[in-house]
C-alpha positions in Angstrom: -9.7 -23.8 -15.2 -10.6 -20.6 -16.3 -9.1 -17.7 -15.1 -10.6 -13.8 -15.5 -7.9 -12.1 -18.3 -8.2 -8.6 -15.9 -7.3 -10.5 -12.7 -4.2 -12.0 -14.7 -3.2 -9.2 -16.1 -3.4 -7.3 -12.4 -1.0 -10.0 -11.2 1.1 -9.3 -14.1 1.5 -6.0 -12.8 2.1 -6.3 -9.6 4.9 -8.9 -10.0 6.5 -6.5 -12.7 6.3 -3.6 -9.7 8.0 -5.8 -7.4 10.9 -6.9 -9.7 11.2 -3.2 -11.0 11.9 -2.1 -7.1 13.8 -5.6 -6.1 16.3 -4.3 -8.9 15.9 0.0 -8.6 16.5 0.6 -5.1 20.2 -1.1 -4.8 20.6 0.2 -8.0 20.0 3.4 -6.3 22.2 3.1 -3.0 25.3 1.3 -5.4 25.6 4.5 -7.8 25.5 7.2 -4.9 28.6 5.1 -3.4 32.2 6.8 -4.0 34.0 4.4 -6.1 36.9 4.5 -5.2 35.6 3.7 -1.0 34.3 0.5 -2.3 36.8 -0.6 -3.8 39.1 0.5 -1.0 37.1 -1.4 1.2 37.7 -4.7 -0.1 
């Protein structure tokens, strides 16, 4: 099978965007978190 190197390389892409988000945006919400409230809450 022979895939088309610029398709490929769009899915690369777009799998890279995803896991760049999937790991960014809790990222995101855990450092504006207070500490010492999240530790208080366990």
């Amino acid at each position: 099978m022979a895939f088309d190197p610029a398709s490929i390389a769009v899915i690369i892409l777009v799998v890279m965007g995803i896991a760049f988000l999937a790991g960014t945006i809790p990222a995101l919400r855990a450092a504006r978190q207070d500490p010492i409230e999240s530790l208080r809450y366990e």
